[in-house]
N, C-alpha and C positions, 0 to 999 in steps of 0.2 A: 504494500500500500504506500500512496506518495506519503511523505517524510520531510518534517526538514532537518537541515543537517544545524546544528551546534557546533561552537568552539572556545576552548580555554583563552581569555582574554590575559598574568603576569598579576689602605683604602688605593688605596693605589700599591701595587705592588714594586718591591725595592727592585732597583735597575739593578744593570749586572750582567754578567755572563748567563750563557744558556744551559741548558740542564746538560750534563756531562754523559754520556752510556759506555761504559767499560767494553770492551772486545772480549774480555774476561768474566765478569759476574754477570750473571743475566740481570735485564734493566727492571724495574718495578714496576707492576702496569698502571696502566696510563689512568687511571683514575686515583691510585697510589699515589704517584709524583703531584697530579694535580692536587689532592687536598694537603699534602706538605708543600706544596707552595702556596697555597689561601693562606697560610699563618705569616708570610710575610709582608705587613702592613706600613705601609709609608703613608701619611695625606699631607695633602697640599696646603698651600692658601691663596684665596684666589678663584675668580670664575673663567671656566673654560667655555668660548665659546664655539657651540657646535652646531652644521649646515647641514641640515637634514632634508629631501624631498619632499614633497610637499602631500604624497600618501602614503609619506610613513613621519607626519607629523606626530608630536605626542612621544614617540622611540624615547626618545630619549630622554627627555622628562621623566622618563619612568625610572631609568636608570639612577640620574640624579636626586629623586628621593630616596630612591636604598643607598645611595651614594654619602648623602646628608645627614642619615643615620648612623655613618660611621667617623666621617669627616666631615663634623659641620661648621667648618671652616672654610671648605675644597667643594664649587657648586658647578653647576653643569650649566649653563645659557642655550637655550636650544632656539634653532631662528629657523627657518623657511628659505634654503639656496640664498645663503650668505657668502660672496666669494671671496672674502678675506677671513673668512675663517678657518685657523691652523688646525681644527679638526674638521673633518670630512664623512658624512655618511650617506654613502650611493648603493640605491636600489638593484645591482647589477654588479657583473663582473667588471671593473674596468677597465678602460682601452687606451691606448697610448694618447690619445686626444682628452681624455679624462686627465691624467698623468700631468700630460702640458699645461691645463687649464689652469690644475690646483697649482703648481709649484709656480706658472706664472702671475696666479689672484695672490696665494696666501703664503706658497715657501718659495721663493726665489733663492735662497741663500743657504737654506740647509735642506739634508735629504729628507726625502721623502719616504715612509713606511706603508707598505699598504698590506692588508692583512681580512680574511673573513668577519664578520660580524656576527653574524646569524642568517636560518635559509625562513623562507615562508613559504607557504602554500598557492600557488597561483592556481586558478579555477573561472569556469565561465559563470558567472551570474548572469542571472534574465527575473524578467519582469513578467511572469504569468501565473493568473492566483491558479491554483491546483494539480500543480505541476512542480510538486516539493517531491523530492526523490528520482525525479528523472536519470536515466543514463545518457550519457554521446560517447558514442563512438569516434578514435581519432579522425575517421570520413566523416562524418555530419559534426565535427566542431571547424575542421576547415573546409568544409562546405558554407556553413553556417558566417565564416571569416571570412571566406574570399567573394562573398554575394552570391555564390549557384544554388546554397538551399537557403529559402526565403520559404517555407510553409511549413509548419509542425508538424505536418499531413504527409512531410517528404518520406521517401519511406527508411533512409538512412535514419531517420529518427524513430518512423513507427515501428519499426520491426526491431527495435531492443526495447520499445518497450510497448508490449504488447498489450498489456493493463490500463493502458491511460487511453480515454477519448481526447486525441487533438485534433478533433473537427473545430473548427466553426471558430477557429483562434485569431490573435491578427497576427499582418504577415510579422518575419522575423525585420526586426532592422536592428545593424550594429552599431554601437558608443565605441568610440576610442580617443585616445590623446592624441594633441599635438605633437607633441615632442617624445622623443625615444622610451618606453618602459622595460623597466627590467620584470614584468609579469607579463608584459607581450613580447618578450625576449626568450624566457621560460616556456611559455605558450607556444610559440614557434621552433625553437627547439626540438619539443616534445612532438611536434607535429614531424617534424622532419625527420626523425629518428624514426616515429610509426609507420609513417606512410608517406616515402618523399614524392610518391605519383599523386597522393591526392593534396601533398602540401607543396610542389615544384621551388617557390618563392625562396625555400630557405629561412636563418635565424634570422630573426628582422625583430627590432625595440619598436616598430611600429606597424599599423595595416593601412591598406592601401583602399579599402571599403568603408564604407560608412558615414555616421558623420562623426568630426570631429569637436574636439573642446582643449579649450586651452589650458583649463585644472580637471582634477579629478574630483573637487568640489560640484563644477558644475556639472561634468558627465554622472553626478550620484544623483544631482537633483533630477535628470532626465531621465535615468531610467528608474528611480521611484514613482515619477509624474505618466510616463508612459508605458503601455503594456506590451510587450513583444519584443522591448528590446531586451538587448544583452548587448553585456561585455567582459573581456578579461581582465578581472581584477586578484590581488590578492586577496586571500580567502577570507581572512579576517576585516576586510573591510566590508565585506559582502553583508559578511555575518551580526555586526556590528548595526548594519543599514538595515536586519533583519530580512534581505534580501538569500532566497534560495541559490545554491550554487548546484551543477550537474556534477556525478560520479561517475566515473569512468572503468573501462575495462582493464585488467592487469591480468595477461596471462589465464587463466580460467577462472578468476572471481572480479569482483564489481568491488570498485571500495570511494570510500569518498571523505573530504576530509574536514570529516568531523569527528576523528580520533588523534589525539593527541599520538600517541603512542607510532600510529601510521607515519604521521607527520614526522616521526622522528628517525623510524626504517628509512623512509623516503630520502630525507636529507644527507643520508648516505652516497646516494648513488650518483656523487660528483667525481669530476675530474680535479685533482688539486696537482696548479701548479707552481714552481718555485723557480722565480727569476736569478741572478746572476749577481743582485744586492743582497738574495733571502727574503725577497720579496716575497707574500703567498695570493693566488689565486685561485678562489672554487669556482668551476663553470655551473651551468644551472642544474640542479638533481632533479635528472628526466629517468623513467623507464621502474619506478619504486623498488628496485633492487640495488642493496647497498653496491661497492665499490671494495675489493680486498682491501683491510688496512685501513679504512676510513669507519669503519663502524665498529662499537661494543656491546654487543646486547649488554653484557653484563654492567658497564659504564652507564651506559643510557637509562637505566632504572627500568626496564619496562621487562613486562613482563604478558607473552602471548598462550594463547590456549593452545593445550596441547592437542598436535599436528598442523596448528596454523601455521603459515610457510613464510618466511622473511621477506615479505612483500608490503611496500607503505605508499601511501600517493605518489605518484610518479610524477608530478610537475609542480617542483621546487627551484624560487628563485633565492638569490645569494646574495645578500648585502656587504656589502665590503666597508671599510674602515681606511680613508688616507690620513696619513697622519703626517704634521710638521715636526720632527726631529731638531728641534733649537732648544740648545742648551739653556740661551738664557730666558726660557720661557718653559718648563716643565711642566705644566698644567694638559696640552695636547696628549703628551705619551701619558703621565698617569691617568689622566682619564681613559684612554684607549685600553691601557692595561687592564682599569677595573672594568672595563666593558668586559671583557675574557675571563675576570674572575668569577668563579662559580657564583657568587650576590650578585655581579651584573647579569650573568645568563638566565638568570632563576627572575629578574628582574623585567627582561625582553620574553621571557616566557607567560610572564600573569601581562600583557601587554597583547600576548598572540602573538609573536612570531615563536620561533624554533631553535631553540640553542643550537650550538655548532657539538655535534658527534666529540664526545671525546679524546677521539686520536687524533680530530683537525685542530681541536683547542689548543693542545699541547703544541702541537708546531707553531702555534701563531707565540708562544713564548720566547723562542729564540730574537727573529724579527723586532721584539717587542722590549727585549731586554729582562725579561722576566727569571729570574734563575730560584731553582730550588739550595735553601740552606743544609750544605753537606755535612754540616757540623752537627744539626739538629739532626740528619736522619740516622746517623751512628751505626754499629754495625747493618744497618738495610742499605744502606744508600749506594750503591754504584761505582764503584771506584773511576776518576779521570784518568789513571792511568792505562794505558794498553800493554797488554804482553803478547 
């Protein structure tokens, strides 16, 4: 029966060298190292201020109140595409042009850090009362995207789901943004990886259909106001606007994301790369099947029914973290670091979005200057030396 789907809505650590791994003693696992480095607590003084997009406002306000409870001295200033701000938070993986921007707005003068933040959930919302639980098929979502299916009626849509009358519906019409998204990034993606015959276009931050809008503000009031449309939003905004989102096929089940837990399989299934600074980059988590190495059940806290199979939403986008590296401004990197601390993730989690998998957290430590105290962890700790 149609459904709707729900979702979970959500001080600086001492610089330093990176965590050390022996050639010799085997390392600690990675949930290990991480809560022996939560005990190293440095705060600031001083407001950091941070440039966040503008539908993932709120991010980081959230942060900054668990931040404030620790270091209420050390605050967070969160603004709306600020480009002189030394902290940096973009919806997407970013690209050399990203790169350029920041260091030419806000670091010209020192390096540049860029490192994951957290993934989210991207999903197609629509606008039609009794059609809460729907499925799309990867064909009838970039059907639905590229203008060829425009009726409920289609049958890329009626034939999964069989149980629903969509006669007599209005036609389909698409919302999207002006400018590049990293949920229409994700969305494409995923499209192209299923089915590159039914999605030809490739990854694209934008579509080439519909109408568009210049906030995400205004595309929310339109498809509240109107019936039949849809767009690709992150899931949590969806949810938030108490707008329905579609679930999609994985392999021989249907899942959709409105389990946290899914949410967090899924976020697995990136590509993480490491530049030639230590730079890190996750591509979008498409296909809800983790990635070797990037995922812990065990880390992750979750816990599945037994024989369910390690499978989570497959269309996960990745927020990233630039950060200005100047010495004589330390407010950018402590904040960024307490983003990666377990109180920031658990922070961007009561918020809706999705903490980074525990083996990616850990790598974003090195980069970040985060180092576990060797001296605290005593005979467990890993020796620096190799034999």
């Amino acid at each position: 029966m149609p459904r709707m789907s729900s979702m979970t809505r959500g001080i600086v650590l001492v610089v330093g060298a990176a965590l050390a791994v022996s050639a010799c003693t085997p390392p600690l696992p990675p949930d290990v190292l991480a809560a022996k480095a939560e005990n190293q607590i440095t705060c600031q003084s001083g407001s950091a201020d941070v440039s966040v997009p503008e539908d993932f406002a709120g991010v980081m306000d959230s942060v900054g109140f668990a931040l404030a409870g620790v270091c209420p001295d050390q605050a967070i200033v969160e603004a709306v595409d600020q480009p002189d701000a030394k902290l940096r938070l973009i919806d997407r993986t970013p690209t050399k042009d990203d790169l350029a921007a920041f260091t030419a707005e806000a670091c010209p003068t020192s390096p540049v850090i860029v490192v994951p933040a957290f993934s989210y959930a991207v999903a197609l919302s629509y606008d039609v009362i009794g059609l809460e639980g729907i499925v799309l098929t990867p064909q009838a979502i970039a059907g639905m995207l590229d203008g060829s299916v425009t009726s409920w009626e289609d049958p890329l849509i009626q034939d999964a789901n069989p149980d629903y009358d969509l006669t007599l519906l209005p036609d389909i019409s698409v919302l999207s943004l002006e400018q590049p998204s990293g949920a229409v990034e994700a969305m494409t993606a995923w499209l192209s990886a299923e089915d590159p015959t039914a999605w030809p276009g490739g990854v694209s931050g934008t579509l080439s259909t519909g109408t568009t809008f210049a906030t995400q503000f205004e595309l929310l009031d339109e498809l509240l106001l109107t019936e039949g449309t849809v767009a690709v939003l992150p899931a949590f905004a969806a949810v938030n606007n108490a707008l329905p989102v579609a679930g999609v096929p994985v392999q021989d089940l249907v899942v959709s994301p409105d389990d946290t837990q899914l949410l967090k399989v899924g976020s697995g299934a990136t590509t993480i790369t490491v530049d030639e600074a230590g730079n890190i980059y996750a591509s979008p988590a498409i296909g809800g099947v983790p990635v070797e190495g990037n995922f812990d059940i065990a880390a992750s806290k979750i816990v599945l029914a037994e024989g369910q199979p390690l499978i989570g939403w497959p269309i996960m986008g990745y927020a990233h973290l630039l950060v200005c590296d100047d010495p004589t401004d330390p407010l950018p990197l402590s904040t960024a670091q307490y983003v990666v601390r377990l109180a920031g993730q658990g922070s961007l989690e009561t918020f809706g979005v999705t903490p980074l998998p525990e083996p990616i957290r850990i790598q974003t430590f090195k980069p970040l200057k985060i180092t576990v105290n060797l001296d605290e962890l005593g005979s467990e700790s890993p020796s620096p030396a190799a034999s």
